[in-house]
N, C-alpha and C positions, 0 to 999 in steps of 0.2 A: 504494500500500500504506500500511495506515494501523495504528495501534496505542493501548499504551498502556504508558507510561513508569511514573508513581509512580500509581500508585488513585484516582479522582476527582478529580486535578490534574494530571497533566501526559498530554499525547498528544501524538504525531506522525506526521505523515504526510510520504509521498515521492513522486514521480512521475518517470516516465522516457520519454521519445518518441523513435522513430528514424521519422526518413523517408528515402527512398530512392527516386527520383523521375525519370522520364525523361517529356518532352514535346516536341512536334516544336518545331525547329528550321528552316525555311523560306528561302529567300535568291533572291527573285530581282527581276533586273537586267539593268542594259542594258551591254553592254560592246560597243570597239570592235571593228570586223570587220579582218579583214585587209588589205581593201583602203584603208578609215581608217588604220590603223596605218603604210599607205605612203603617206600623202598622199592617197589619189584619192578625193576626194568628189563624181564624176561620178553613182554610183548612189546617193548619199545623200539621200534625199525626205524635204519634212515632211507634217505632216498631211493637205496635200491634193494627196498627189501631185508634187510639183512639185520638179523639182529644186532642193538647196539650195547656192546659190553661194558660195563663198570668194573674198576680195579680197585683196589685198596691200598691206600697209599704206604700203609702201617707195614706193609707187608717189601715193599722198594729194598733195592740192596742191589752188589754189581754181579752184573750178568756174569757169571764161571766160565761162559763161551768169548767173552767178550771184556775186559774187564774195562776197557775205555766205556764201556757203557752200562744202564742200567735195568734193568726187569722187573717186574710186580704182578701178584695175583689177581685172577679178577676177583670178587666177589662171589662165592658159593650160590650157586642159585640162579646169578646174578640177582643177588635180594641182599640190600644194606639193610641188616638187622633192628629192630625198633632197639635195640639198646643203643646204636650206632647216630641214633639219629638225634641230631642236637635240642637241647630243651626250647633253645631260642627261634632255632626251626620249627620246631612243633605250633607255637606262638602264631608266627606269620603264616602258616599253611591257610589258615582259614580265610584269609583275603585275599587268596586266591578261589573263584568261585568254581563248580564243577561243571565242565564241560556241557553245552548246551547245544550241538551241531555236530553232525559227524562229521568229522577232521577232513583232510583234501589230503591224496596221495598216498603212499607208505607209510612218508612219516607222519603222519597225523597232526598236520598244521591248520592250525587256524580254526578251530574248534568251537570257535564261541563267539557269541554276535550279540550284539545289544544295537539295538534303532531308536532314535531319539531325536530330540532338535535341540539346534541351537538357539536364544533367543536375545535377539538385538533391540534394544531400544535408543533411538536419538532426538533429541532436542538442540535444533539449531537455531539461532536467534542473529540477525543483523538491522544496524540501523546507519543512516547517513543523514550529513546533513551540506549540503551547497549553499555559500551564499557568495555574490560577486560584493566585493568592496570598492573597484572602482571601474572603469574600463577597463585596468591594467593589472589590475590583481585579483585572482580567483581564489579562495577557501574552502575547504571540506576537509570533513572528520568522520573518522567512521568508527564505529564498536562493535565486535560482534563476539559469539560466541559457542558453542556446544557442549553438549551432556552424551556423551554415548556410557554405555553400560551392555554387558551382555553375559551371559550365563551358558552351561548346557542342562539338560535336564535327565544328561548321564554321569553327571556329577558325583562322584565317590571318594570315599577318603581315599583308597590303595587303586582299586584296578575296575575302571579306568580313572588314574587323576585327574584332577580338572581344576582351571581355578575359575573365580569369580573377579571381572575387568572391569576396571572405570577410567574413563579417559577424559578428563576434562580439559575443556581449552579456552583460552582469552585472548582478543586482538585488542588493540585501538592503533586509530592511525590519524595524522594530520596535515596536509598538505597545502602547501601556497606555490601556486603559478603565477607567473609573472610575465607581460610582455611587454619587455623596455622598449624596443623599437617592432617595427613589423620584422625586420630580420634578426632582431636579439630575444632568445626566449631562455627562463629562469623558472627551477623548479626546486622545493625545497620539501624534503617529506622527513618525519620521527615518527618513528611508529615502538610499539611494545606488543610482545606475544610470549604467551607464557601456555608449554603445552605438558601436562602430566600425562603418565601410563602409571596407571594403580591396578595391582594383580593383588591376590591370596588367594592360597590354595583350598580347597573344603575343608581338608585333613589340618586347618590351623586349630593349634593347640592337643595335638597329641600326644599324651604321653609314652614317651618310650619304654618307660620300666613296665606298662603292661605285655610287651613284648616279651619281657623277661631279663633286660640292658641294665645292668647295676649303676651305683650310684658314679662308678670311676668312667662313665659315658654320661649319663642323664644330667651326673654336672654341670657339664660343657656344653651341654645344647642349650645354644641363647634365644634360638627363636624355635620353639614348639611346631612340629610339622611329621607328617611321616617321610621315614626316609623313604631314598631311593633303590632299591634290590635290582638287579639287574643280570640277567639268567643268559649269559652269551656261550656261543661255541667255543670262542677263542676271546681272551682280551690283548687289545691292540694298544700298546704306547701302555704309559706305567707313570706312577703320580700326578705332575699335574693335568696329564691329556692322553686321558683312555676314549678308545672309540666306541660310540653306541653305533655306529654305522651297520655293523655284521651285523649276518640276520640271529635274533635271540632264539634260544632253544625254546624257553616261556619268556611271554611278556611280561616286563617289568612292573614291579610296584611302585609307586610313588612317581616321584620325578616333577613334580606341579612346586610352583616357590614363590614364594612374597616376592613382589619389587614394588617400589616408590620411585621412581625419575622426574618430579618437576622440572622444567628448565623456563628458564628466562631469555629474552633475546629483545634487548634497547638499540637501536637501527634508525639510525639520522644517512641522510645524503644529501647533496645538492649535483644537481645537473643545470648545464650550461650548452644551449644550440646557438651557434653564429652563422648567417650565413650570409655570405661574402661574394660576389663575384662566380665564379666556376667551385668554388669549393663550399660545403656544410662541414662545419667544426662543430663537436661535441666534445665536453670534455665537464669531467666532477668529482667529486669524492664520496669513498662511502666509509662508513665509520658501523661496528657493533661491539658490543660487551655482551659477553654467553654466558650463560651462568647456567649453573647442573648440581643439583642433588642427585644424589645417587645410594641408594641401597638394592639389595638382592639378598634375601638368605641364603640364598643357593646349596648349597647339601648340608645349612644350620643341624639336623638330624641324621647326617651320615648321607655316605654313596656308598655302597657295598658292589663292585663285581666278583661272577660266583662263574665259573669258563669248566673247562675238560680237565685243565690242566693235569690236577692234582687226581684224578679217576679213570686217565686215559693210560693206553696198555697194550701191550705187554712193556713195549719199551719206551716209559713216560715223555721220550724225549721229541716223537714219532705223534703227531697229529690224523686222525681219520675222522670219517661220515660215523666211521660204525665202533668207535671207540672213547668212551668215555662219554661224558654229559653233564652241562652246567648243573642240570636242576639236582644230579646227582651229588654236588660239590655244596649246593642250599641245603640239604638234607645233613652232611655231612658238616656243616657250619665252615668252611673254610673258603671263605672268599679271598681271590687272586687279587684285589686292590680295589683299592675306594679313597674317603678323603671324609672329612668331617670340616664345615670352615668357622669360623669366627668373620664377621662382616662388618664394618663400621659402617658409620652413614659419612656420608662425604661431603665437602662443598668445594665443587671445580668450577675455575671460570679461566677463561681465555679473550681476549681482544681481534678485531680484524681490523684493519688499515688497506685500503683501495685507493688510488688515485690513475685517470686513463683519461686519454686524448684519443680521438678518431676523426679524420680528415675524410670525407667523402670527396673525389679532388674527379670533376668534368673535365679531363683535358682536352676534347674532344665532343664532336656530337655524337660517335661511336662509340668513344672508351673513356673509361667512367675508372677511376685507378682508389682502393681503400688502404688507406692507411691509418695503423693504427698502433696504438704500445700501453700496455695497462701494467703497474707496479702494485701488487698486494702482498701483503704482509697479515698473517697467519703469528699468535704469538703461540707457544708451545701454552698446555694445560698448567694451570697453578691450582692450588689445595690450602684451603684458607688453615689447617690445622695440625699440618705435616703428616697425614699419614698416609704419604708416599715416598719411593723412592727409586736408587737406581743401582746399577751394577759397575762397579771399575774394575778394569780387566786386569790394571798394573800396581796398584796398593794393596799392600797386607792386610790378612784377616788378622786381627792380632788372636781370636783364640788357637786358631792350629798353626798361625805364623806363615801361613800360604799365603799365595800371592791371587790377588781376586777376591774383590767385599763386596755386600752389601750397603751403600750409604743413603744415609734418609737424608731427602731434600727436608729444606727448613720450612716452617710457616710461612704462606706466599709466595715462593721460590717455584721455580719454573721445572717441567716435569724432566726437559730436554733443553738442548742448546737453540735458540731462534734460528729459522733459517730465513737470511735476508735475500738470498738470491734466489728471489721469484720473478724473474722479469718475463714479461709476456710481450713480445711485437705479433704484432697480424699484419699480411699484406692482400688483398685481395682486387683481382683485375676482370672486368665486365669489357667485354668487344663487340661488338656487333658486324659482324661479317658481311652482311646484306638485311635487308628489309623482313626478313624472317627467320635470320640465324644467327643468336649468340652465342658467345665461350666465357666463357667465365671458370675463372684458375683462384688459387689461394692457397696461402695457410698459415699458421701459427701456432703458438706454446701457450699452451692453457697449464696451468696448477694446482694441484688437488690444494682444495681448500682445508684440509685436515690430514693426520697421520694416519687415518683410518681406527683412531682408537676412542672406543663410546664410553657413556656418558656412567659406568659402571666400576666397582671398584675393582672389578676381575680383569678388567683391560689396564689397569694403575700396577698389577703387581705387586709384589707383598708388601709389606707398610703395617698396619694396622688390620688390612686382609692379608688373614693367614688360611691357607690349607695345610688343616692336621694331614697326614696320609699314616693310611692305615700300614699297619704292620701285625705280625704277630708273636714277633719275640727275632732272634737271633738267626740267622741265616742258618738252615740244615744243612750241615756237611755231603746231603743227598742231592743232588739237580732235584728240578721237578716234582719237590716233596715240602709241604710246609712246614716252618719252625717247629721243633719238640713243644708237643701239648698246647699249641697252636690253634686259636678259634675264633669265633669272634664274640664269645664271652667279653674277653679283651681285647677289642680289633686296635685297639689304639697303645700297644705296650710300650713302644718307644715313648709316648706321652705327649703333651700338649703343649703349644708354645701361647701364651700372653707378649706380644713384644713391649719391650717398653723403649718410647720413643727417641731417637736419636743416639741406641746405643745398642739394640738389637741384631747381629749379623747373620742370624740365620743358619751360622752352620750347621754343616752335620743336613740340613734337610731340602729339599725342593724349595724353589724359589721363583715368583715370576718378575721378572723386571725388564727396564728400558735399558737402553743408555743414550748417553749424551749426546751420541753422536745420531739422528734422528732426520733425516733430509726428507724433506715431502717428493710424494710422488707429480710426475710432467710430463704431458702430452705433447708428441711433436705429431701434428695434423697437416695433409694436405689433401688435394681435388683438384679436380680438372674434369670441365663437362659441358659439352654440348646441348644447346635447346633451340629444336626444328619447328617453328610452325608450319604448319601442314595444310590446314584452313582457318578460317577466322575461330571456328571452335573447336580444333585438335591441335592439341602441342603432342610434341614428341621430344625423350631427353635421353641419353648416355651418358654416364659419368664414371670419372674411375677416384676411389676414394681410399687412403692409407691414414693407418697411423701409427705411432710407435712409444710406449708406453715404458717411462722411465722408474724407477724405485719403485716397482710396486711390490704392496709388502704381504705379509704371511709371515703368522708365530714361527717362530724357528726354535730350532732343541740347539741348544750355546754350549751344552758340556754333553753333548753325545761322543762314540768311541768312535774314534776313526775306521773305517772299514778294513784298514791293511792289517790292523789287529789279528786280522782272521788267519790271515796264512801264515801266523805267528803261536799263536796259542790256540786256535780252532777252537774245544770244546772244553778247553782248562783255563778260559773266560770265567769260567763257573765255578771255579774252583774256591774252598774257603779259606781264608789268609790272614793271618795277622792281620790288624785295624790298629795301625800309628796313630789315630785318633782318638783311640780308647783310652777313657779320663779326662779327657781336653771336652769332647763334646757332651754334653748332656741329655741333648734331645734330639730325637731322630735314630734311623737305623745305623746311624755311626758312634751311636755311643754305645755300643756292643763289643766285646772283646775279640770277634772275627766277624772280615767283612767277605763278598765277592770277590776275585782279582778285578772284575773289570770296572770293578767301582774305582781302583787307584788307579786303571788307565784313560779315567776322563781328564779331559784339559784342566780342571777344575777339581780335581779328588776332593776336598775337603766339604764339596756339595754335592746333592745328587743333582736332582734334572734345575736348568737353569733355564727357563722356557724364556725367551726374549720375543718381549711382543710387537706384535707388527715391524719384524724387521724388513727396509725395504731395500733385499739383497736381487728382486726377480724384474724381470718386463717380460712385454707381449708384443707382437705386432700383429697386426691387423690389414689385408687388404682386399680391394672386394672390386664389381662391376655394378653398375645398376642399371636399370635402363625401365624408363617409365614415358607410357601413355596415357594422356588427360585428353576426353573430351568433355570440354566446358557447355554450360548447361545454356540448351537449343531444344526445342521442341518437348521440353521438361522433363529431358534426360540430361546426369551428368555422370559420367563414368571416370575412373581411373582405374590402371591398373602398373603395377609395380612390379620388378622382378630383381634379385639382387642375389648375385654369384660372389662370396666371398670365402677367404678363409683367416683362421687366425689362432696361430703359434703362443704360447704363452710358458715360461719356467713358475710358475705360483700358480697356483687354484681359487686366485685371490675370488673371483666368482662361482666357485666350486666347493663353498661350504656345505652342501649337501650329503658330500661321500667321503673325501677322503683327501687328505694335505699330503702334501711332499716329504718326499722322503729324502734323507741325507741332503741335506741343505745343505749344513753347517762346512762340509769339504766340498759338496760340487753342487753349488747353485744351478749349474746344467742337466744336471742330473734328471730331471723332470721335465727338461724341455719337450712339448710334446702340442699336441691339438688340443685346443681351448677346451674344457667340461662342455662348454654353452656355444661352442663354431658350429654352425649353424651354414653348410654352405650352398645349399639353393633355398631361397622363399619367394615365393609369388602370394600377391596382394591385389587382389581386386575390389573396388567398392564401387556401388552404382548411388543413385537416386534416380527414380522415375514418377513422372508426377500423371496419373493414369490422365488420358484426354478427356474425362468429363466433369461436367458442369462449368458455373459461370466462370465467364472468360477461356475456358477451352473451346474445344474443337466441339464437339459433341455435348445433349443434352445440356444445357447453356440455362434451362428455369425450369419451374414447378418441381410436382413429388419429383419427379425421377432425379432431378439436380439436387436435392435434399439427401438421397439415398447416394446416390450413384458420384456424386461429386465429390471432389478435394479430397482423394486417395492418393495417397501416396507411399510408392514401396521403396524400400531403403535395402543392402544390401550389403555388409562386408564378406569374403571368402581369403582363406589365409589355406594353403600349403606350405611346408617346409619338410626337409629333410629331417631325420632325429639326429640326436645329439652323439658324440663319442662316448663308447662303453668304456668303462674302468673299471678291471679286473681285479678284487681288493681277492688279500687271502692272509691267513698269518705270519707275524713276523717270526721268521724262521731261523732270521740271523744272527741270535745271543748276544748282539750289541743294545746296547742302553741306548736307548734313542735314536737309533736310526731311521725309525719308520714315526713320523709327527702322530699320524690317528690309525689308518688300515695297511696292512701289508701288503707284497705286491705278489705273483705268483711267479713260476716260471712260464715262461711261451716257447711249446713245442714246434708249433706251425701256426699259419692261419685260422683263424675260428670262425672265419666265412664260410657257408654252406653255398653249394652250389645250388643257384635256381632259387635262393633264398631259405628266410627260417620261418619258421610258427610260431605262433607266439607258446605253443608249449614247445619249444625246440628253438630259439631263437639265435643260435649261434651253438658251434660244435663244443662241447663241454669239454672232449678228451685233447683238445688243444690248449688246455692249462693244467697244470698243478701246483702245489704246495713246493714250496721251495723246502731243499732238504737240510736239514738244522746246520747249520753255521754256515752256509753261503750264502750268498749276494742272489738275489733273485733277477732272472733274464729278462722279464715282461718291461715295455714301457708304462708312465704312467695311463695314458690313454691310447686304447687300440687304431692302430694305423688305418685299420680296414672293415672295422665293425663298428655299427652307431645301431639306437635303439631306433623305435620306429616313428616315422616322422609323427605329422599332424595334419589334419586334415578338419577346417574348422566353417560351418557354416553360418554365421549368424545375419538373421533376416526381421524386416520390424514393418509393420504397417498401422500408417499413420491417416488421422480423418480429419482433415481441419473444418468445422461448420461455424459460419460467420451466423450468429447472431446482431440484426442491424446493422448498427456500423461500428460498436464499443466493444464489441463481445466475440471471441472467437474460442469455441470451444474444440479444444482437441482429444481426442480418443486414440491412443497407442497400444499394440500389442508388438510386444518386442520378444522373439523367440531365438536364446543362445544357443550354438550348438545344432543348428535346427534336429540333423537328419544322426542326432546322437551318437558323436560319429569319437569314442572315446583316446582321449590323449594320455596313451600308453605311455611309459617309461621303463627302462631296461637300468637299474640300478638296485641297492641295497640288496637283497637276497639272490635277485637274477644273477648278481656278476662277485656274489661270494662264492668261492672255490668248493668250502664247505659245506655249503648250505646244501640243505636238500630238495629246494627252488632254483636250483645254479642254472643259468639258463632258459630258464620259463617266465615269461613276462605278466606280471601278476597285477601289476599297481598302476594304476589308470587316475584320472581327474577329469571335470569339467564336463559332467554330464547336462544333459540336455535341459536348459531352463525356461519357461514362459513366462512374461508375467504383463498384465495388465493395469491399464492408468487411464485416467481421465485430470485432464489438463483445462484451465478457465483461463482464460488472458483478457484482459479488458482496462 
């Protein structure tokens, strides 16, 4: 609704939106059967049928044939005895529910189905207000706002998690334009916005000790929640970065976590248009101050993983389909790693500084020359309370006298070193070849505006957040066997740290930190492209488009073991050794009086994993074709259609959070070089609108009923094909180095795993062209397959539109807008498809973006 306040100066307008919104909610998974839940995994098969055996860890000792290696029992029965089966296990079994579906395949996955909705609710509200002050000076303000909130109403404390979201937001803004002369124009805008993300999970406030967790855990938990349990084949990476990616044996419990993120953002600029002669000059500043709270409980009540490891057999050190089982190792209470955190609340803020000049320069009636250079300044994060810090690679720890510390930046002190060299020039050239053909060339250096590091205390690194990591006492003299009397009674035996500030160095334990040296990532861009008119209403264009992507970052493991270790010590990595640290360190698995050897051959021994976040050691390049057709809108058709050939190279997965990080970074940043997660290299794009020829002012039926029914239709039209994305083959890490693998491991690659004439989607690529790499070598596969992608997409979405002019104020419109039309599902070949392990390995299971209708009625007047 819109108005008028004082007579040819002032006006305002308001706006109001409610939405009100249900959509399915879905939930299905694999839970355990009853006969798993009593130990007996006689009928438990993997992929191909085959029974899967359980060993007994108790029972490990070195193979008589073999003595470089080791052997164990399986289980009698295969049945883990009810005396065997832990009390705290016993506890959690119950939430997990019994199977409700019969399972899919051999292995009896995905068992259980719950159907539900999600429910959305929003409240948006905006208001404006114009008023002119003089000829020459124009004013408006504007305020606005929203409420969303949403829920699901398969909401459970354990299985399925969920949490309960509120998102509120606030704008205002104020602007003065100004026109000094007809070719001097002046603009001046402050605006404020302030956007929160408020989660909690259902399960807030649960006590742990009804589990059965004594007072030396339920202490330490500062924020009340159920933890996370986590049932995988294999665990990938170890402290602070295990992967949930592999497909789980059972679906996990928990995993749903409180966050609080308000932020702030105060945003003044002025802009400046001159225009002179053959040339338009622009040029301005822009200014913000960011501010960021920040909390996460994130695993405040534990993360427990529970993998094969410790049940697998005959020789523990030897990974199979049909040997061993997470859920086996829950029963048995001996989970493979987890983490407990302590969380502070935060207060981050940071500064922007912009300053750019752009020339649009006629030198020519044909050619038209842009030039341009913009300076921004990006200040690194600051922490109004010190509880962060960073890592120096060349100063003593003074507790073990190593070289390499932990230092906490002060109150207000900057996270990283500033980086001033952002300079940005753009050039850009417009030609006009003849009367209906232009070229137009360019390019420039654009600057990420950030490190890529959010607004959260897990991307700050230890400080004030700390992650406990579990343990269970002292390294067993056995590979592949847990600490003596080892469980998670007391998952946390190494014990817990409180840091206290500006004098905590963490030794002895996992650590996440920056350092200093921090350089933003830079885009170097170009093009070059043709545009043909064809007739007064068909263009036609070609263009070729690059670019090349400097610093981009990805967590990296900083004190992982170099790979040449291997053909040095192979499998006596593992071996247990004196610990020079014992008595120095107090907390963590280095204050034990024997360690692993290959804990002393990290770069770093006096710490374990030193996860350094967003470091920006990668780039990508990118280059493509494009070539698009526009016929502009004639006879009440306007069509377009697009089609773009590109590819793109990348050493980071910096868009690739979905599956799986690089590996061995830390010695060969090349190491990963490979096809982009998301290269994408044929897509065609077509969109129409067509305005149907009847009623008034068209061709046909022009009045009466039949122009009332029959009129102002209008069909709309987008169509998207693309090829699918590159498969990556994760599998476990095989290689007995500490951190070589960032989240999933890689396999070996025997041959091609293209099938000829194509795949199925239950057969999507040939499985016997991978395996598990064999324990202490380097695995052969790239990160992504050279010659296998999942399945493209093929996407229809269509909408028909009825505009009816009511008089001459009122135009009511009537929309049905149908996604997806012809249900045509957007598969994906990832997580289970492309685990080695899995008993899905190669079957394409997991789809999105099923087919949506929805109806609207529109009043304009």
């Amino acid at each position: 609704m819109g108005g008028r306040i004082v007579r040819d100066r002032t006006f305002f307008f308001v706006n109001y939106e409610g939405i009100r919104q249900g959509s399915p909610d879905q939930f299905l998974a694999t839970a355990p059967t009853s006969e798993q839940k009593a130990g007996d995994f006689s009928r438990t098969l993997d992929n191909q049928g085959r029974v899967t055996n359980v060993y007994d860890y108790l029972t490990t000792r070195v193979d008589p044939n073999n003595p470089d290696k080791f052997v164990r029992d399986a289980f009698p029965g295969n049945r883990i005895p009810d005396s065997r089966i832990h009390p705290i296990s016993k506890n959690v079994l119950g939430f997990w529910p019994a199977p409700n579906r019969a399972g899919e395949g051999l292995a009896n996955q995905r068992n259980y189905f719950l159907s539900g909705k999600n429910v959305s609710i929003a409240d948006i509200w905006f208001g404006r207000i114009d008023h002119q002050i003089s000829a020459k000076h124009r004013l408006f303000g504007r305020t606005g706002g929203s409420q969303n909130d949403s829920f699901s109403t398969l909401a459970e404390r354990a299985f399925p998690a969920r949490t309960i979201n509120s998102s509120p937001t606030r704008t205002g803004l104020i602007s003065l334009t100004s026109t000094f002369t007809p070719n001097l124009l002046g603009e001046f805008r402050v605006s404020y916005t302030r956007l929160q993300s408020n989660s909690y999970p259902v399960s807030e406030g649960f006590d742990m000790a009804t589990l059965g967790f004594g007072s030396n855990l339920t202490s330490n938990v500062l924020y009340k929640q159920f933890p996370q349990i986590t049932v995988q084949q294999y665990n990938s990476g170890s402290g602070l970065v295990v992967a949930t990616f592999n497909a789980s044996e059972i679906d996990q419990l928990g995993g749903a976590t409180k966050t609080l993120a308000p932020q702030d953002n105060w945003h003044a600029q002025y802009h400046v248009t001159w225009i002179r002669g053959r040339h338009k000059i622009k040029t301005g500043f822009d200014t913000q101050l960011l501010r960021m709270n920040a909390y996460n409980s994130q695993f405040s009540a534990g993360q427990y993983f529970f993998d094969r490891v410790y049940n697998q057999g005959p020789d523990p050190s030897v990974s199979a389909s049909n040997s061993g089982h997470g859920f086996a190792s829950v029963l048995l209470g001996v989970p493979a790693a987890g983490t407990l955190t302590f969380t502070p609340r935060m207060f981050l803020f940071q500064n922007y500084r912009a300053a750019y000049i752009q020339d649009d320069w006629r030198l020519t009636s044909r050619l038209t020359l842009n030039l341009g250079f913009r300076y921004e300044y990006t200040s690194p994060y600051a922490e109004k309370w010190g509880n962060i810090g960073i890592f120096d690679a060349t100063a003593t720890e003074p507790v073990t006298g190593a070289k390499g510390v932990f230092k906490w930046v002060p109150p207000n002190g900057y996270h990283t070193d500033p980086n001033y060299r952002t300079f940005g020039p753009r050039v850009g050239l417009a030609f006009q070849l003849d009367s209906k053909t232009v070229i137009r060339t360019g390019g420039a250096i654009l600057n990420a505006a950030n490190n890529g590091i959010n607004a959260a205390a897990t991307d700050f690194g230890s400080g004030t957040f700390v992650s406990n990591f579990l343990s269970l006492g002292a390294p067993n003299p056995i590979s592949f066997t847990p600490p003596v009397g080892g469980s998670w009674t007391n998952p946390f035996a190494a014990g817990f740290t409180y840091p206290e500030k500006g004098s905590t160095t963490f030794a002895g334990q996992n650590i996440r930190v920056d350092f200093r040296d921090h350089p933003l990532a830079y885009v170097a861009s170009w093009n070059f492209g043709i545009q043909r008119e064809i007739s007064p209403t068909m263009i036609a264009e070609v263009a070729y488009v690059g670019s090349k992507i400097t610093h981009l970052f990805w967590n990296r493991q900083d004190n992982a073991n170099d790979p040449l270790l291997l053909s040095q010590w192979g499998s006596r990595l593992n071996d247990v050794v004196p610990n020079p640290y014992f008595g120095k360190v107090t907390v963590g698995d280095l204050r034990f009086p024997t360690v692993r050897r290959k804990q002393l051959l990290r770069p770093f021994p006096q710490y374990q994993q030193i996860l350094a976040i967003r470091r920006p050691y990668g780039d990508a390049g990118y280059q493509s074709m494009t070539g698009r057709f526009e016929k502009r809108y004639s006879q009440g058709i306007t069509m377009s259609l697009a089609y773009t050939l590109s590819k793109t190279i990348s050493s980071t997965g910096e868009s690739n959070t979905w599956v799986v990080g690089p590996s061995n970074a830390l010695y060969d940043p090349k190491y990963n070089r490979s096809h982009e997660a998301n290269d994408t290299p044929h897509r065609l794009v077509i969109s129409h609108v067509y305005e149907l020829p009847f009623g008034k002012g068209r061709r046909w039926v022009q009045s009466g009923l039949a122009n009332w029914v029959l009129g102002g239709w209008q069909w709309n039209g987008i169509t998207v094909l693309q090829t699918g994305r590159p498969i990556l083959i994760t599998a476990p890490d095989n290689t007995g180095l500490l951190d070589f693998s960032y989240t999933n491991g890689r396999a070996d690659r025997l041959k091609s795993g293209a099938l000829q004439g194509g795949g199925s989607l239950d057969k999507w690529f040939d499985t016997t062209s991978f395996k598990s790499a064999a324990p202490f070598t380097v695995p052969t596969d790239s990160l992504s397959q050279p010659d296998l992608r999942g399945p493209g997409r093929k996407s229809f979405d269509m909408s028909l539109f009825k505009n009816t002019r009511v008089r001459e104020r009122f135009n009511v419109q009537f929309r049905a807008e149908m996604f997806n039309l012809f249900n045509s599902p957007f598969f994906e070949a990832r997580n289970q498809t492309t685990d080695v392990t899995n008993p899905d390995f190669g079957r394409v299971l997991s789809g999105s973006q099923p087919r949506n209708i929805q109806f609207g009625v529109r009043v304009v007047f």
